[in-house]
C-alpha positions as a Markdown table, in Angstrom:
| # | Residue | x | y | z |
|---|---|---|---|---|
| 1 | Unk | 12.0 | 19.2 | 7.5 |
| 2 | Unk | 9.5 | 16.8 | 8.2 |
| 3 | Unk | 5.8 | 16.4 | 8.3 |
| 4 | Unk | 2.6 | 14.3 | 8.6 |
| 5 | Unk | 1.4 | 13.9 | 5.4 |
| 6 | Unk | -1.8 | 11.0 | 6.6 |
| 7 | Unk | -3.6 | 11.1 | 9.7 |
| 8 | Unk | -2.4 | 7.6 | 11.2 |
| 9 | Unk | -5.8 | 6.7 | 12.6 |
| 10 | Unk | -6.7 | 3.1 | 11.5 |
| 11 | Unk | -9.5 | 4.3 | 8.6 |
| 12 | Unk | -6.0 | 5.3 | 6.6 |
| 13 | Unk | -4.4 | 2.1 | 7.2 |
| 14 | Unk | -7.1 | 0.4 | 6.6 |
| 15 | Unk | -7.8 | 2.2 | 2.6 |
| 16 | Unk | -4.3 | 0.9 | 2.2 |
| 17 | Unk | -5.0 | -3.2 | 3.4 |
| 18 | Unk | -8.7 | -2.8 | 1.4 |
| 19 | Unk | -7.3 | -2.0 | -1.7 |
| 20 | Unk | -3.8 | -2.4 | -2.1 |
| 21 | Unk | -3.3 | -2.0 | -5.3 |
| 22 | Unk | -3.9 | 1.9 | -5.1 |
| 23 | Unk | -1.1 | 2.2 | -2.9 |
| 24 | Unk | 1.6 | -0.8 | -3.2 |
| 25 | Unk | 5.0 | 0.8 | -5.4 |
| 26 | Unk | 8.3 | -1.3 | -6.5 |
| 27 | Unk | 10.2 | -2.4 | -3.3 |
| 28 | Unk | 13.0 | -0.4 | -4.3 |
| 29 | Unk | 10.6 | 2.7 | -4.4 |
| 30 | Unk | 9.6 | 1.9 | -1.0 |
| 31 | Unk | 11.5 | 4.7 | 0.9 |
| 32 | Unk | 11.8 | 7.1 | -2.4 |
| 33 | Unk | 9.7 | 10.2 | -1.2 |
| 34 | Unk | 9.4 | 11.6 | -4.3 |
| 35 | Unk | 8.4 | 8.5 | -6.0 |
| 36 | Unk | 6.7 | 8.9 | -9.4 |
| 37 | Unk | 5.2 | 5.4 | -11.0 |
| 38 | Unk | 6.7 | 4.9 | -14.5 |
| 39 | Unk | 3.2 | 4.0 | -15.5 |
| 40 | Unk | 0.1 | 4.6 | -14.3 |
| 41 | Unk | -1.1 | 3.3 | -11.0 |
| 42 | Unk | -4.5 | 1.7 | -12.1 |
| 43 | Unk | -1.6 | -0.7 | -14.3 |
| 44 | Unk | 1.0 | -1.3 | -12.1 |
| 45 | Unk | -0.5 | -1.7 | -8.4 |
| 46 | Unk | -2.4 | -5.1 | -10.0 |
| 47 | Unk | 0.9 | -6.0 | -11.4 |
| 48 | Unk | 2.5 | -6.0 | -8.2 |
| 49 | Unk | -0.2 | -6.9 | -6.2 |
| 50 | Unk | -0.2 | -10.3 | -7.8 |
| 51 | Unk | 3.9 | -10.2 | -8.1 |
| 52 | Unk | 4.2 | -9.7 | -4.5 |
| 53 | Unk | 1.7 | -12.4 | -3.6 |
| 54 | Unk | -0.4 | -9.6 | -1.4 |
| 55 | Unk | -3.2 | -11.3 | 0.2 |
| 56 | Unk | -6.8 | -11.2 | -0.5 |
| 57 | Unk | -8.6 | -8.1 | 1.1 |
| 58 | Unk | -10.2 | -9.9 | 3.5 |
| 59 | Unk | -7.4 | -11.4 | 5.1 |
| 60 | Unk | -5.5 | -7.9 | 5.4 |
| 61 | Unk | -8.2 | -6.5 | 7.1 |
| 62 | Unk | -8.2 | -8.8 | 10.3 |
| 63 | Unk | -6.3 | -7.3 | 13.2 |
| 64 | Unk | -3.9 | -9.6 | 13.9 |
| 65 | Unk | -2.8 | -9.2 | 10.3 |
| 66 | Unk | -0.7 | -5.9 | 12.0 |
| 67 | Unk | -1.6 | -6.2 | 15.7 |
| 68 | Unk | 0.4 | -9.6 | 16.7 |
């Protein structure tokens, strides 16, 4: 079965591109639905954050970041 689990309006997109460290997981994680971080996520989003080279929040929030 499958299901909406976020509205997909641009405020939820958005949360995601201002703070990305609340939301970014392991690449290998990516598709895992039932995904559990090994440690907490307040520790490991900065970690990968800076890992992954994610830019600065102002820079993920322009448009044409997505919208090319």
């Amino acid at each position: 079965m499958v299901w909406q689990e976020q509205p997909l309006f641009m405020g939820w997109c958005l949360n995601c591109h201002r703070n990305p460290e609340n939301y970014v997981r392991p690449r290998d994680e990516i598709y895992n639905m039932n995904y559990v971080p090994a440690e907490p996520q307040e520790v490991l989003g900065p970690r990968l954050v800076a890992e992954y080279g994610i830019m600065p929040a102002e820079q993920l929030t322009n448009c044409y970041v997505c919208h090319r």
